[in-house]
C-alpha positions in Angstrom: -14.1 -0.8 30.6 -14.2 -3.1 27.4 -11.0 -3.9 25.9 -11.3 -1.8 22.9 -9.0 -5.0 20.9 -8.0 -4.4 17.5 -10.2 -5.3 14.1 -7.5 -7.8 13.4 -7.6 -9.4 17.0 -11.1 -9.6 17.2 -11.3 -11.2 13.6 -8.4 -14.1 15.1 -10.8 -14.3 18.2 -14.1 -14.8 15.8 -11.5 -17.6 13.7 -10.9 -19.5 17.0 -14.3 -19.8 18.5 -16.0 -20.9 14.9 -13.5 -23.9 14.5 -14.3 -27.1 16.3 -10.6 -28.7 15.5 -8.7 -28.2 19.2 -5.6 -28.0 17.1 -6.4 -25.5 15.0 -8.1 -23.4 17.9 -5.2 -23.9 20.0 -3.3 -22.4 17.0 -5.5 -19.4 17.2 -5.6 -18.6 20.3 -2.1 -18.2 20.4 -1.9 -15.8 17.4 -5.1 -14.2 19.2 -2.5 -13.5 22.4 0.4 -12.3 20.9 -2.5 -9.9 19.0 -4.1 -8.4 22.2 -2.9 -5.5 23.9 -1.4 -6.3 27.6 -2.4 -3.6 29.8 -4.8 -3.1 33.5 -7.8 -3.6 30.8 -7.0 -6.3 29.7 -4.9 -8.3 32.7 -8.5 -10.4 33.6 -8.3 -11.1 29.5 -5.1 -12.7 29.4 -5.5 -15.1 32.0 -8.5 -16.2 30.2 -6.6 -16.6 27.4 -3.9 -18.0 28.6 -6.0 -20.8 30.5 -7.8 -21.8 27.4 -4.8 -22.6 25.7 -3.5 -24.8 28.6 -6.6 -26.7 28.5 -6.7 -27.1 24.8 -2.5 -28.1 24.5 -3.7 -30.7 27.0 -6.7 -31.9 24.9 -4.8 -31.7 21.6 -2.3 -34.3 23.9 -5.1 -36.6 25.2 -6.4 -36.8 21.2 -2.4 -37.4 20.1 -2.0 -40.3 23.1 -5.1 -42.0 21.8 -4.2 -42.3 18.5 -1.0 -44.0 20.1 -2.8 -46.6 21.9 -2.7 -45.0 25.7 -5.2 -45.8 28.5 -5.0 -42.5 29.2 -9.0 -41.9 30.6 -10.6 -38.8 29.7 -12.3 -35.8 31.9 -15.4 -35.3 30.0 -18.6 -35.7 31.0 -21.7 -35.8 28.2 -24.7 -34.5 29.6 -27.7 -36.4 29.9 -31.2 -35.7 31.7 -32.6 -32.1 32.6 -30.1 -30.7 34.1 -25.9 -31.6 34.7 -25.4 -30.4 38.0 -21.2 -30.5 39.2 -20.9 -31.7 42.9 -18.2 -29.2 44.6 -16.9 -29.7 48.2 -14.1 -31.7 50.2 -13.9 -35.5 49.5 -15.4 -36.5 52.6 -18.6 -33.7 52.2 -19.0 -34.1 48.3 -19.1 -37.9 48.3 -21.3 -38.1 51.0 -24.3 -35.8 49.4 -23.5 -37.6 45.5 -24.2 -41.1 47.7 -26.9 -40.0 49.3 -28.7 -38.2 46.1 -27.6 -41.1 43.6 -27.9 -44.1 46.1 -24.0 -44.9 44.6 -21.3 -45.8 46.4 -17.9 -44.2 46.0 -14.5 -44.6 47.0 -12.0 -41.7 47.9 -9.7 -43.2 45.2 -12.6 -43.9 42.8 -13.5 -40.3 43.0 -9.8 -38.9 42.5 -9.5 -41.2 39.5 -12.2 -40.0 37.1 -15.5 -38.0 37.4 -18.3 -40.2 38.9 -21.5 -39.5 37.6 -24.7 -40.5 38.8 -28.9 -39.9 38.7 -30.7 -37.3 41.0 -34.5 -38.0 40.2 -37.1 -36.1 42.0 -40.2 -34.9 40.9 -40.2 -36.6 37.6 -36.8 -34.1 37.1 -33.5 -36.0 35.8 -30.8 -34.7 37.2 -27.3 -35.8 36.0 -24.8 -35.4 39.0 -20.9 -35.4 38.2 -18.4 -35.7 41.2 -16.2 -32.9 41.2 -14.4 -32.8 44.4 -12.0 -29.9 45.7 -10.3 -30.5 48.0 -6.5 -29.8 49.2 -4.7 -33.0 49.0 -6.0 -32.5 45.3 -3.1 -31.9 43.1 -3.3 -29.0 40.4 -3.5 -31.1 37.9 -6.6 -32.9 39.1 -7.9 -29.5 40.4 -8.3 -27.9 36.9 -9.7 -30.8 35.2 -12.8 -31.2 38.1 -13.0 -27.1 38.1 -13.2 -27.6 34.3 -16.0 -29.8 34.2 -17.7 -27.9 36.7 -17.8 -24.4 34.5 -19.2 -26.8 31.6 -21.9 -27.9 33.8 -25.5 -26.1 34.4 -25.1 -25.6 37.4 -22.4 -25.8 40.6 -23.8 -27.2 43.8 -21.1 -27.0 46.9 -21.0 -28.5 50.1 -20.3 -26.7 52.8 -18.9 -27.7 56.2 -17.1 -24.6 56.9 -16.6 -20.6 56.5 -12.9 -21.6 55.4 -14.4 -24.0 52.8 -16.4 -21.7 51.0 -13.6 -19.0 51.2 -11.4 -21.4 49.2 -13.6 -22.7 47.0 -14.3 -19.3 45.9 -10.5 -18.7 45.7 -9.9 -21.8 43.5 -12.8 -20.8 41.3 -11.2 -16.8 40.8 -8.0 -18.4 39.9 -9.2 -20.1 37.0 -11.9 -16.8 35.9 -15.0 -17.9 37.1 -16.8 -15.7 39.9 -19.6 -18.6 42.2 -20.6 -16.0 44.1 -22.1 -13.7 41.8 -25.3 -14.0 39.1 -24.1 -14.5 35.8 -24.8 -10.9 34.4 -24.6 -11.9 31.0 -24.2 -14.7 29.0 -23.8 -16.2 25.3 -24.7 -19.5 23.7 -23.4 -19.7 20.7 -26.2 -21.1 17.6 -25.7 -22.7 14.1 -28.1 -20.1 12.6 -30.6 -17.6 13.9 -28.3 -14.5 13.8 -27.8 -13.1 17.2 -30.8 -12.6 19.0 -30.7 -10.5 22.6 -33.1 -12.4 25.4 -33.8 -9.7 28.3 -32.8 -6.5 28.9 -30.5 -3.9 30.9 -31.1 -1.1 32.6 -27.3 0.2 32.3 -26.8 -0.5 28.5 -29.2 -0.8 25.1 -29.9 -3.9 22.7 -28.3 -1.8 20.3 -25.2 -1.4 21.7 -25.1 -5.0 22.9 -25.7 -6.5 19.4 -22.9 -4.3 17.7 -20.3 -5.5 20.2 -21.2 -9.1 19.8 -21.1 -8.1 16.2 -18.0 -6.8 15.8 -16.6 -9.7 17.0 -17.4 -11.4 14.1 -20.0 -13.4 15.6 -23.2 -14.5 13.5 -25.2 -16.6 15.8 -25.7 -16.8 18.8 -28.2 -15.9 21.9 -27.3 -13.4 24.2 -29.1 -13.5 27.7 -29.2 -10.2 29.5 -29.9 -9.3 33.0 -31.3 -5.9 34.3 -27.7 -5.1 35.5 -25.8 -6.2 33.0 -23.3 -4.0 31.6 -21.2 -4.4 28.3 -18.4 -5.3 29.9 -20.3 -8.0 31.1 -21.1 -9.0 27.7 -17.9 -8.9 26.6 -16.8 -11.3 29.3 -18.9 -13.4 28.2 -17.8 -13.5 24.7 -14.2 -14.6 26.0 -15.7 -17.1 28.5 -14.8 -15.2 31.8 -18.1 -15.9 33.4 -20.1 -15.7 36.7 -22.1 -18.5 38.1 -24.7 -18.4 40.6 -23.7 -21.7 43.0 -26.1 -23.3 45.0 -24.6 -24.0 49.0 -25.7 -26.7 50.4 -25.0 -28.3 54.2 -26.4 -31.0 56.2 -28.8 -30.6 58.8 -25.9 -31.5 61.6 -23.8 -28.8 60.2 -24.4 -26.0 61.9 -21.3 -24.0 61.3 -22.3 -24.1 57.7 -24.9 -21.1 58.2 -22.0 -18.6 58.0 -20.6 -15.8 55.9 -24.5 -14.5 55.3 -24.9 -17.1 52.5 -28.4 -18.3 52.0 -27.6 -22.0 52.4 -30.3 -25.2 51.9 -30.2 -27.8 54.5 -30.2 -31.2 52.9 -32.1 -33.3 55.3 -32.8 -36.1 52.8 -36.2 -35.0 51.2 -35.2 -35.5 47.9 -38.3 -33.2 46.3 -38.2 -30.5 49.0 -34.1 -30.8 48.2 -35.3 -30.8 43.9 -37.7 -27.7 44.6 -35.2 -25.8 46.5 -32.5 -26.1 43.9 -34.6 -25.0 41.3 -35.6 -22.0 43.3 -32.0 -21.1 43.6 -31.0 -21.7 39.5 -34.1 -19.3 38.7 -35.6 -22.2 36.9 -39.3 -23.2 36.0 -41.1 -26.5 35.2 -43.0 -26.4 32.1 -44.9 -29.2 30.8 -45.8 -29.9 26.9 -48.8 -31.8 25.8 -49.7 -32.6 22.0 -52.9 -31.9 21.1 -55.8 -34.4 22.5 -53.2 -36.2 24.5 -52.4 -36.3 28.6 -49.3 -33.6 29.0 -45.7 -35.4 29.5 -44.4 -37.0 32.8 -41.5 -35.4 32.9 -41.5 -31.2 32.6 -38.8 -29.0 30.7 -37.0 -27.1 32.7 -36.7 -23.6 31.5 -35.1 -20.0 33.0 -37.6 -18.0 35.1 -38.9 -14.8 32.8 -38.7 -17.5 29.1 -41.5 -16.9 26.2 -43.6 -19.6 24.8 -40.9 -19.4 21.2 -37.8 -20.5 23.8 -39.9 -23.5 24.7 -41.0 -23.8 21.1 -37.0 -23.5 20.3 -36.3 -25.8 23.0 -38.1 -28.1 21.5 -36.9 -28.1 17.6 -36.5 -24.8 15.3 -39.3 -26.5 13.0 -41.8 -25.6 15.9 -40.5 -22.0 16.2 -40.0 -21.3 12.5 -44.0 -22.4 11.8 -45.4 -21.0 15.3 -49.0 -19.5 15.3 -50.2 -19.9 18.6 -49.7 -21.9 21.9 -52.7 -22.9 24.5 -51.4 -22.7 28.1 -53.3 -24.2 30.9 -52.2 -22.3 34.3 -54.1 -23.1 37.5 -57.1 -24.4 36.2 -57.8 -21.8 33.1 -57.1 -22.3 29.6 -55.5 -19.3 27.3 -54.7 -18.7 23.9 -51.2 -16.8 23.2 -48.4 -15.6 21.2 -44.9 -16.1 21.2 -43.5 -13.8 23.6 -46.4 -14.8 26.3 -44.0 -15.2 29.8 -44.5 -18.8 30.9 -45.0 -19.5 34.9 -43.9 -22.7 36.6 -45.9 -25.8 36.2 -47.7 -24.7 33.1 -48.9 -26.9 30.3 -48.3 -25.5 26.8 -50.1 -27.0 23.7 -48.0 -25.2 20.6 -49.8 -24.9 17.5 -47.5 -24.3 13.9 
């Protein structure tokens, strides 16, 4: 069920996600908790809540440090490339894969002491791979600052080398409200202007329904992705970061034992475009290439979620080409056609848009 929280805690909840200052949202989230009703409904809620604020009270002491003059390194990681994919497994397993995907070599200490980041290229695909390593003789500390950087990426690969490993990944990932087990059944980026637009649809609840929620919330823009099964609870995780994210297993080709649990695992055997095409598979995503007109199309594709209109790519590519869309050309398999904006895009099309 949703929470059913008050006007006045959903008006501090739509105050702390608008403001950008950490010390001001800390500030708000913790009038926001002492607002919220603690009951069974709301028990997922408040450890949400409660884990925001412990990330932001140690950002808000990371900003206060450098001001003094500390050394103090910081566990962020911007994206760059396609796609920023977080690297899960035990030190041994995770390092292993980044090295052999980035051609980088890392040290066990090197990887305790700050993300690594490296290059994945395949198929004229960027791929921006951060070292996240879990692992037991990982400390807390370090453990919520890799998990952290793993729910901020796109996407969570994990390496498996046993049925206990992927049991206690899964466990370290619950603990800190995030289900890698599970398709994300609902999610929301939050957008500078557009009002709130609803991308897919449900078969358990209506847009309707979907849009007053996120409404009432106090929320003006943003895009809210829906899946056939997604209900409003759903949504409303969402809205309070309590999310699901489809991880991608992977194991090498000498691990057998990794073939367990009845997940549907990719062998790694160092083919680094079979390895690209399979991942993309898995994260539902499609290659679409943009051409201007009379010109060759671009090298490298954008990569977009299976089921996205022509007007997401045009988005995708600046809001002046959505604003002044007329039409788009697509070439797909050797024919060329003329179409709107809500025209379903396949993988490896080339799309011409016209304003």
């Amino acid at each position: 069920m949703v929470t059913n929280l008050t006007q006045e805690a959903k008006a501090k909840w739509a105050e702390a996600i608008a403001t950008r200052d950490p010390e001001v949202k800390l500030r708000l989230l913790r009038e926001f908790y002492s607002l919220m009703p603690k009951h069974k409904a709301t028990e997922k809620l408040e450890m949400s809540i409660k884990r925001q604020i412990a990330a932001l009270e140690e950002e808000v002491e990371y900003r206060r440090s450098r001001k003094k003059g500390s050394t103090r390194q910081e566990w962020t990681v911007k994206k760059e490339g396609s796609l920023q994919i977080a690297l899960v497994g035990t030190l041994n397993s995770s390092i292993r894969l980044f090295g052999m995907l980035t051609r980088l070599s890392v040290s066990m200490y090197d990887a305790l002491m700050k993300p690594k980041v490296g290059v994945f290229s395949a198929l004229n695909i960027r791929t921006q791979i951060v070292l996240t390593p879990l692992d037991y003789i990982i400390g807390e500390d370090r453990l919520d600052k890799f998990i952290s950087i793993a729910r901020n990426a796109d996407a969570i690969v994990v390496v498996v080398d046993s049925k206990r490993y992927i049991d206690d990944a899964c466990k370290w990932f619950e603990a800190r409200n995030l289900n890698i087990l599970a398709r994300s059944r609902a999610e929301i980026e939050y957008t500078p202007h557009g009002g709130i637009r609803i991308v897919g649809r449900s078969d358990d609840v209506d847009e309707s329904s979907v849009f007053n929620l996120v409404k009432s919330y106090g929320i003006k823009n943003a895009i809210v992705r829906l899946y056939s099964n997604t209900t409003l609870e759903d949504v409303e995780d969402a809205i309070f970061g309590r999310v699901s994210k489809d991880a991608v297993f992977v194991a090498f080709t000498d691990d057998a034992s990794a073939l367990l649990n009845g997940l549907d695992v990719i062998q790694f055997n160092g083919n680094n475009d079979s390895f690209m095409l399979d991942l993309l598979k898995h994260l539902r995503l499609i290659r679409v290439f943009t051409k201007k007109v009379g010109s060759d199309p671009v090298d490298e594709p954008l990569l977009l979620h299976k089921g996205s209109k022509v007007i997401e790519l045009a988005e995708r590519i600046h809001k002046d080409f959505a604003r002044e869309f007329r039409y788009a050309r697509v070439w797909r398999r050797g024919s060329v056609i003329k179409v709107g904006k809500d025209f379903i895009l396949d993988d490896l099309d080339v799309v011409e848009l016209h304003t």
